[in-house]
ZAMARGU-4260 file (C-alpha; in steps of 0.2 Angstrom, whole numbers, plus 5000, padded with zeros to 4 digits):
<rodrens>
0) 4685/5079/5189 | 4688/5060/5192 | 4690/5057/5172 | 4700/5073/5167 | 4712/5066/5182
5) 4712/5048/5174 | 4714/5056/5157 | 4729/5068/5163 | 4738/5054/5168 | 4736/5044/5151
10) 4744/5058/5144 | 4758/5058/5156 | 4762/5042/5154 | 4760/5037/5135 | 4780/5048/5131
15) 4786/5039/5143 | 4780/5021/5135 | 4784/5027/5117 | 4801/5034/5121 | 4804/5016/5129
20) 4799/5008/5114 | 4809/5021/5104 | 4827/5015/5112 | 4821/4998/5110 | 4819/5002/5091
25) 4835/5009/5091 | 4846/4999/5099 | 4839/4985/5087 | 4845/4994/5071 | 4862/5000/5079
30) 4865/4979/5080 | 4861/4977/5063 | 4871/4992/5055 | 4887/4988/5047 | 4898/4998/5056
35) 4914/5000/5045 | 4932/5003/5050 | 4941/5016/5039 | 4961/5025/5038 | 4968/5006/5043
40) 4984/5015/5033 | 4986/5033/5028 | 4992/5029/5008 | 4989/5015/4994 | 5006/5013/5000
45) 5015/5009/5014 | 5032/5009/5010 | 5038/5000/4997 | 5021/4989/4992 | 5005/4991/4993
50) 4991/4993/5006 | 4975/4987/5009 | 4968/5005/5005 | 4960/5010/4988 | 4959/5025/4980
55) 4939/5035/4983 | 4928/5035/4968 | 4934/5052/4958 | 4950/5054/4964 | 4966/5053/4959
60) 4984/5051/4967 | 5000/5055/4962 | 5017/5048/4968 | 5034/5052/4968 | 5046/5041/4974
65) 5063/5041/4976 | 5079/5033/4981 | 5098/5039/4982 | 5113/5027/4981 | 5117/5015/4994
70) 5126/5020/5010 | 5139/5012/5009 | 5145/5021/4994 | 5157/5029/5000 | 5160/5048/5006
75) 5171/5054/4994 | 5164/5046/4979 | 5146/5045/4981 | 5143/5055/4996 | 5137/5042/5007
80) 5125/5038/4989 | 5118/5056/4988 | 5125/5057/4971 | 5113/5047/4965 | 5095/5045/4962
85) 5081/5034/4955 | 5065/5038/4953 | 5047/5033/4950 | 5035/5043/4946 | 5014/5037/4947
90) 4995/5040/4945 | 4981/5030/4953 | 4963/5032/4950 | 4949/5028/4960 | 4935/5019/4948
95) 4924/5018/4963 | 4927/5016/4982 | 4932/4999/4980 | 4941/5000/4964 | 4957/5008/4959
100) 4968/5007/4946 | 4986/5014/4943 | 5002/5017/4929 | 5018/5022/4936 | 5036/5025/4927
105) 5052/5020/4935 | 5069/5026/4931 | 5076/5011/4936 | 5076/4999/4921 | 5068/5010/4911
110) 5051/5002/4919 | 5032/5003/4916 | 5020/4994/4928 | 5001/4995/4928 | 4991/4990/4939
115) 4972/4987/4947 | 4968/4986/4967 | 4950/4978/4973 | 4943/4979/4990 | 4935/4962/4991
120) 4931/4964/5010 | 4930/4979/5023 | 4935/4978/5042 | 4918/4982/5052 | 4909/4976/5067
125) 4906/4959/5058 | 4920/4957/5047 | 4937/4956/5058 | 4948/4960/5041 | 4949/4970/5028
130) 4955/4962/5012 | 4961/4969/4995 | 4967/4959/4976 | 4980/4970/4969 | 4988/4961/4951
135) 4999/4971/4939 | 5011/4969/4926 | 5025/4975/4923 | 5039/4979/4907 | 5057/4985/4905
140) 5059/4996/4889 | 5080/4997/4893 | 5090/4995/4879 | 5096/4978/4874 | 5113/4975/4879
145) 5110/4987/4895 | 5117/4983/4912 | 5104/4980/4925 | 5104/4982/4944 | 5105/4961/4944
150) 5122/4964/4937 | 5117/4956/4922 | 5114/4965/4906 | 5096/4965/4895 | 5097/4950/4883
155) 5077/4948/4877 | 5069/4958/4863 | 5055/4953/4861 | 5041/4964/4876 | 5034/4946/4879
160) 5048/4940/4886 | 5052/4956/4896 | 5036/4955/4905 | 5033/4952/4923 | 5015/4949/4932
165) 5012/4949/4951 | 4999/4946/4959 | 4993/4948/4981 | 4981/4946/4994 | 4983/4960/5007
170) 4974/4954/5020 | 4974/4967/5035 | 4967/4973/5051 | 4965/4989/5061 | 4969/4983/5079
175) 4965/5001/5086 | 4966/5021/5083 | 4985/5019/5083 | 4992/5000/5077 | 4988/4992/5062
180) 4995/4976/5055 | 4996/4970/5037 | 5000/4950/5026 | 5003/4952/5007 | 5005/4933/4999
185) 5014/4935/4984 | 5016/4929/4969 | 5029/4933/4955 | 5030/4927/4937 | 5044/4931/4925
190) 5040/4927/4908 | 5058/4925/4906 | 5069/4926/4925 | 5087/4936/4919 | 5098/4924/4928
195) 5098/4907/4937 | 5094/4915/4953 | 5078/4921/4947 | 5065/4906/4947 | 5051/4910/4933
200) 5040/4909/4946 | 5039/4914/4964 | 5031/4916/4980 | 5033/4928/4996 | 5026/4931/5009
205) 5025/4951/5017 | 5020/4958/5033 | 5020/4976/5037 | 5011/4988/5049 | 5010/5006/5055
210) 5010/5013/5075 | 5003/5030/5076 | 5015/5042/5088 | 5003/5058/5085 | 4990/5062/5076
215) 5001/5065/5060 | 5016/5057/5063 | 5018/5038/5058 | 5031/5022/5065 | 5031/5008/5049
220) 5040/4996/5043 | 5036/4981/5029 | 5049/4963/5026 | 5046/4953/5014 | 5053/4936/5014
225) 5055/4927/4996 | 5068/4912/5000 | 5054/4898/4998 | 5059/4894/4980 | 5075/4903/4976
230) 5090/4894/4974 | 5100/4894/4990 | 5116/4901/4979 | 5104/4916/4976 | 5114/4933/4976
235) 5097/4942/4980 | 5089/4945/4998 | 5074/4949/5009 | 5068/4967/5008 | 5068/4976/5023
240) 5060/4994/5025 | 5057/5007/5039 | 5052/5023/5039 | 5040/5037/5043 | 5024/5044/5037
245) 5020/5062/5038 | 5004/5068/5033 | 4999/5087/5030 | 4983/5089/5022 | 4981/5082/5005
250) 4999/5076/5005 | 5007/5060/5015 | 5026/5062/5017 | 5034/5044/5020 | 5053/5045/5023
255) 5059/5028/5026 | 5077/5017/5025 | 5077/5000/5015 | 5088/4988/5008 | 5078/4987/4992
260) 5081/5001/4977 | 5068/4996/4966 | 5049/5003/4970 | 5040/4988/4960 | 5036/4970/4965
265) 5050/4963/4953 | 5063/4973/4961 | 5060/4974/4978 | 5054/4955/4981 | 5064/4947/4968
270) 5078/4956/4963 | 5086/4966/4980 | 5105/4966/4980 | 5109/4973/4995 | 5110/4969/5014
275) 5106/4978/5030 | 5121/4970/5037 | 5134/4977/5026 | 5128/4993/5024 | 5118/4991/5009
280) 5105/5002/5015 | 5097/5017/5004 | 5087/5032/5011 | 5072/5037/5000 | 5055/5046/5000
285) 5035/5045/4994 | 5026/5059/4992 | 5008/5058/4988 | 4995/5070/4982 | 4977/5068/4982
290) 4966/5078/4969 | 4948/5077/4969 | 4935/5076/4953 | 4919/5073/4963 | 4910/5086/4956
295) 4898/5083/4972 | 4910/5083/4985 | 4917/5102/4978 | 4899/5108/4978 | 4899/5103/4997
300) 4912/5109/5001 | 4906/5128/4996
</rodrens>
């Protein structure tokens, strides 16, 4: 009876030594899992630039923006600038997680841009930023001789000299489940500027961010300051943007209020016309639409 007492009492004990053991394990690996931070921003896009956010391997996203006339347009005429409209139109693809690539189609100076994200670093438990290379280029196709929204009119032939490259670090961090805080350095190079005010080549600096005030509904605002190298006579200013983001489902609604017409990096950094001050403010809309081509992820979800 002694030894089957001593022997119960082995028994007894040994699950609670192993499960010790076992939390010992497992708090271990929980320290050394990468632990990353995801939905810093809701689109690729957070109003008029770009986000640190990538589009997922297989899927692709399709955006229309818009933007009327200014509001300072006048009732009568222009109906506070409702009369008139310029669009954008745009498809991202995600080559993997991290990589993303994009065309879009702006009716705005007859303008094609192309373009590649990268997300060179994620936000985790051991990496306090996420950070993300975007680059494109970009080319009008107006007609020679047209006027543009610089006020100037198209004098090149040649598609060289209507080119325009850019290129950003978007460096950002998710500071909790409802605020999240953006930097975009930013450089511009005209292969031929269109005016004296235009430097061929430029730099900016941007800073954006996002306040969640539900779970669908979205504060942001972006600014982009690009006075370090233009000429103190420049007719051009700081683009200033706020808005809203709406997301339902697969869609992301952004309505949003910016002195800025254009919707690419040329027009928005380098070439904004108008001022806050004076009115020069135009009301426009993204709306996104995520499809999915991951034959995987259909399968489970069925």
């Amino acid at each position: 009876m002694k030894k089957l007492f001593i022997l119960l009492i082995f028994f007894c004990a040994t699950p609670a030594f192993s499960q010790d053991d076992l939390m010992k394990i497992l708090d271990a690996e929980s320290k050394n899992q990468t632990d990353y931070t995801t939905a810093t921003f809701k689109g690729t896009r957070l109003i008029n630039g770009q986000t640190i956010e990538t589009v997922s391997k297989n899927h692709l996203n399709f955006w229309i923006s818009h933007r009327f006339g200014a509001l300072n347009s006048g009732f009568i005429d222009n109906f506070f600038g409702l009369d008139e409209a310029r669009i954008r139109l745009g498809l991202e693809y995600g080559i993997t997680d991290l990589l993303t690539v994009g065309i879009g189609r702006s009716s705005q100076e007859k303008m094609y841009d192309f373009y590649a994200k990268y997300k060179l670093l994620r936000q985790s438990n051991t990496t306090p930023l996420t950070v993300t290379l975007y680059g494109s280029n970009a080319i009008s196709t107006v007609a020679t001789g047209s006027a543009l929204e610089s006020g100037t009119v198209m004098r090149y032939k040649d598609n060289l000299e209507r080119m325009t490259y850019t290129g950003q670090v978007l460096l950002a961090r998710k500071f909790s489940e409802s605020v999240s805080l953006q930097l975009m350095p930013t450089f511009i190079h005209f292969n031929k500027a269109e005016t004296t005010d235009t430097p061929n080549d430029m730099v900016a600096l941007g800073v954006g961010g996002r306040v969640k005030l539900s779970k669908r509904v979205s504060l942001s605002a972006e600014y982009y300051y690009a006075d370090f190298n233009r000429p103190s006579t420049s007719n051009y200013h700081n683009a200033l943007a706020l808005g809203f983001d709406i997301e339902t489902g697969g869609h992301v609604f952004q309505l949003h209020f910016t002195n800025a017409r254009g919707m690419i990096e040329r027009q928005f950094i380098a070439q904004t016309t108008k001022q806050w001050s004076d009115g020069g403010i135009f009301y426009g809309f993204n709306i996104a639409r995520s499809f999915s081509f991951d034959k995987r992820a259909k399968g489970m979800n069925k």
